[in-house]
C-alpha positions in Angstrom: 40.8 2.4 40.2 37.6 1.9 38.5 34.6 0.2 40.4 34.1 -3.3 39.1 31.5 -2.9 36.8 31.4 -6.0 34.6 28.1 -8.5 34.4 29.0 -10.9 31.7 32.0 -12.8 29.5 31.6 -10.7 26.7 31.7 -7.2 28.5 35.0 -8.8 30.0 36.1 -9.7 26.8 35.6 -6.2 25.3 37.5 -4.6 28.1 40.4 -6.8 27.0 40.4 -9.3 29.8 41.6 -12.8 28.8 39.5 -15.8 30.0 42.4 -18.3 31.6 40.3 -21.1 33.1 38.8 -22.1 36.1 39.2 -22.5 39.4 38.5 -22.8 43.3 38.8 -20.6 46.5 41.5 -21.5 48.2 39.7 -20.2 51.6 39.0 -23.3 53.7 35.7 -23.6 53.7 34.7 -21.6 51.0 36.4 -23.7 47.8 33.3 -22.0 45.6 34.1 -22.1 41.8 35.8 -19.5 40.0 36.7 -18.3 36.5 39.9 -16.7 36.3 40.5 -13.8 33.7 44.0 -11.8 32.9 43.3 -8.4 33.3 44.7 -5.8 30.7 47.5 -5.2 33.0 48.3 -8.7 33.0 47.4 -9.4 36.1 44.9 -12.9 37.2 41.5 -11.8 38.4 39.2 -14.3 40.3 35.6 -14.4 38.7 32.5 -15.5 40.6 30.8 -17.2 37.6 27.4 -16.4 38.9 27.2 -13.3 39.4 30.5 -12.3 37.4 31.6 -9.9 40.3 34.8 -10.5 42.0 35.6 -13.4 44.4 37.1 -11.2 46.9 33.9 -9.7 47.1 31.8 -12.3 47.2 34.0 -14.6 49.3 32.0 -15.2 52.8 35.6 -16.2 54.3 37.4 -13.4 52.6 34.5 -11.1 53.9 34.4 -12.4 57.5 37.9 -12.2 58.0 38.0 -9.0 57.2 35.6 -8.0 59.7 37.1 -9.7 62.3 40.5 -8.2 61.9 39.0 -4.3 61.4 37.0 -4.9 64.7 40.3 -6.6 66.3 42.3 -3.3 65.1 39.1 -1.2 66.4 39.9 -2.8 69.6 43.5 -2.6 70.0 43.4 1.1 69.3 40.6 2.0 71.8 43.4 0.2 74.4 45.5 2.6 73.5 47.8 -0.3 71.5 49.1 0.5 68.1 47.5 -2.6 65.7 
């Protein structure tokens, strides 16, 4: 998989994504805007319209989470407990 290397709508464009619409996260308490473009693949990728870098990235939920649940797996296997 390619890093995400894409700073505006037209470099999108040129890769062949397909601007869909917008949108918001669906992470309570994040609900930031989003532009949603169809990847060539066909598959619905989640824009931060600022920065044009993915939401997933950029979500402070989606990020957080994330953390949480490595240092919660970090945990259970220093207890000797399959996560």
């Amino acid at each position: 998989m390619r890093p995400w290397e894409f700073k505006s709508h037209e470099q999108l464009v040129q890769a062949g994504y397909i601007w869909k619409g917008y949108g918001a996260c669906r992470e309570s308490g994040c609900r930031r805007a989003i532009l949603f473009y169809r990847n060539p693949n066909g598959k619905l990728v989640p824009v931060d319209p600022e920065t044009f870098e993915l939401h997933f990235a950029t979500c402070e939920k989606r990020v957080r989470a994330k953390r949480e649940k490595e240092a919660d797996e970090k945990f259970l296997r220093a207890m000797g407990v399959s996560p």
